[in-house]
C-alpha positions as CSV (number, residue, x, y, z in Angstrom):
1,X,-3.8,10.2,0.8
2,X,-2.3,13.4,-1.3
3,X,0.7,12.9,-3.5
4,X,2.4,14.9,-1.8
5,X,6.4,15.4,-2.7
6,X,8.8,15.2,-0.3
7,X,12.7,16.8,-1.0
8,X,15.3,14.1,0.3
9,X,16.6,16.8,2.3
10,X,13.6,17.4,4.2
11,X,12.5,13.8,4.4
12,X,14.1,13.2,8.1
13,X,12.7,16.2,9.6
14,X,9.4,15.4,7.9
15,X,9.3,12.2,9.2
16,X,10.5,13.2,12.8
17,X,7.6,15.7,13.1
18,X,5.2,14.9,10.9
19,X,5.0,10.9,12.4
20,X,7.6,10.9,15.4
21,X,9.8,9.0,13.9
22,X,13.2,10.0,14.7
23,X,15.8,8.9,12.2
24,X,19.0,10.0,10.6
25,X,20.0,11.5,6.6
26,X,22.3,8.3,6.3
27,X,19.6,5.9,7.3
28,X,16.8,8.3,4.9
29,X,19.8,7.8,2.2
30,X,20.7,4.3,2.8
31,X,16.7,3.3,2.4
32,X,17.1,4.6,-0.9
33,X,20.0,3.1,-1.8
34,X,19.6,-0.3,-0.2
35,X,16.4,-0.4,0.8
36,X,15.1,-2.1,4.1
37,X,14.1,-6.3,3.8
38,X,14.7,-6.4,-0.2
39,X,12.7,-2.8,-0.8
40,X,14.0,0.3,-2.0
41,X,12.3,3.8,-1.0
42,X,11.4,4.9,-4.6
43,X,12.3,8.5,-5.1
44,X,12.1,10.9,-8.5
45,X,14.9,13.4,-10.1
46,X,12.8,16.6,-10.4
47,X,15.2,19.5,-11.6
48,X,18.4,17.8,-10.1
49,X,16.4,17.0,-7.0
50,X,15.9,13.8,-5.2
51,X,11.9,13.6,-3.8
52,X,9.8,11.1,-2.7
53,X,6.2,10.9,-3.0
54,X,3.9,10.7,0.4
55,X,1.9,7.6,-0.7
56,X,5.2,5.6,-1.2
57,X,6.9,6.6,1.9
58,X,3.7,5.2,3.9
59,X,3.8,1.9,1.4
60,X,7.9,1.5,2.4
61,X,7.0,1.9,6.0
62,X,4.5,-0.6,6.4
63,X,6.3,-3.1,4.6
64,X,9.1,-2.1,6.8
65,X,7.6,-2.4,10.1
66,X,5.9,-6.0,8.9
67,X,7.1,-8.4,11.6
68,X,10.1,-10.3,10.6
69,X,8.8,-13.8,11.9
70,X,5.7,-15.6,12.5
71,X,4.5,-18.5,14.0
72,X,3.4,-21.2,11.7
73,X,0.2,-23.8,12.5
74,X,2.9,-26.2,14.1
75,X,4.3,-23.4,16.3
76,X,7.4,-23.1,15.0
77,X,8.9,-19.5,14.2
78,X,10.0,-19.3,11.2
79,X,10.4,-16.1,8.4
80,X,7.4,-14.2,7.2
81,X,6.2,-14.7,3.9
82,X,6.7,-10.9,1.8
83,X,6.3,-11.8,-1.4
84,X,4.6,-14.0,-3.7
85,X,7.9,-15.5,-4.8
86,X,8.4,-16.6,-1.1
87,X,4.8,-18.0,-0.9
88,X,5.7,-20.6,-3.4
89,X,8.1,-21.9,-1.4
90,X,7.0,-25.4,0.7
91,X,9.1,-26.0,4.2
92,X,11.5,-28.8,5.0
93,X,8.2,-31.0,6.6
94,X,6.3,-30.6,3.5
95,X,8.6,-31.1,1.2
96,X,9.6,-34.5,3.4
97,X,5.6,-35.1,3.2
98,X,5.8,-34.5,-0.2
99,X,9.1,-37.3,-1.2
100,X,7.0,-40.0,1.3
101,X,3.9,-39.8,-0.6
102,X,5.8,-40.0,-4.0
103,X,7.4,-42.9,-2.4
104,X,4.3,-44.8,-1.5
105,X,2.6,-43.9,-5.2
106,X,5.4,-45.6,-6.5
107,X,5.8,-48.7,-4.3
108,X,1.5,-48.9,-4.6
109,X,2.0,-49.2,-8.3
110,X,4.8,-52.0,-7.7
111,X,7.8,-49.7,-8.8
112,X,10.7,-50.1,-6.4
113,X,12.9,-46.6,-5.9
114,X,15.6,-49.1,-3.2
């Protein structure tokens, strides 16, 4: 993949005809801005200029078409996990797991939580 730079100007028609992806300057500007799922499209001020570098549009694209929900071992549909942050986090079923085993290592060692 070349490091290509892409003008902000030119990122929507590169986009549309370069990977058929048809999409708007507000929604090329608001991916800046906001970003899409907690990323921002990183861009660099070169002589007054916004541009945006070809490897980091491809990396904000996948991560923007990641699927927004899985389905977990239990088959429930919960959110996908993005981030390592996120992966840290334990569910309502394990953390309810988690209190019951506490509970009966407590009582086991004859130390009543009633």
């Amino acid at each position: 993949m070349s490091d290509r730079f892409i003008k902000r100007s030119q990122l929507a028609s590169v986009l549309k005809h370069e990977r058929g992806i048809d999409i708007s300057d507000s929604c090329v500007e608001r991916w800046l801005r906001k970003g899409v799922r907690g990323k921002v499209l990183p861009c660099q001020f070169i002589g007054g200029c916004r541009y945006v570098t070809e490897a980091d549009l491809t990396e904000f694209l996948e991560h923007k078409n990641r699927p927004a929900y899985q389905t977990n071992p239990m088959g429930e549909i919960v959110r996908a996990v993005r981030t390592k942050e996120k992966e840290n986090k334990l569910t309502q079923i394990q953390r309810q797991e988690g209190v019951e085993q506490a509970a009966a290592n407590l009582k086991q060692r004859g130390i009543d939580i009633d």
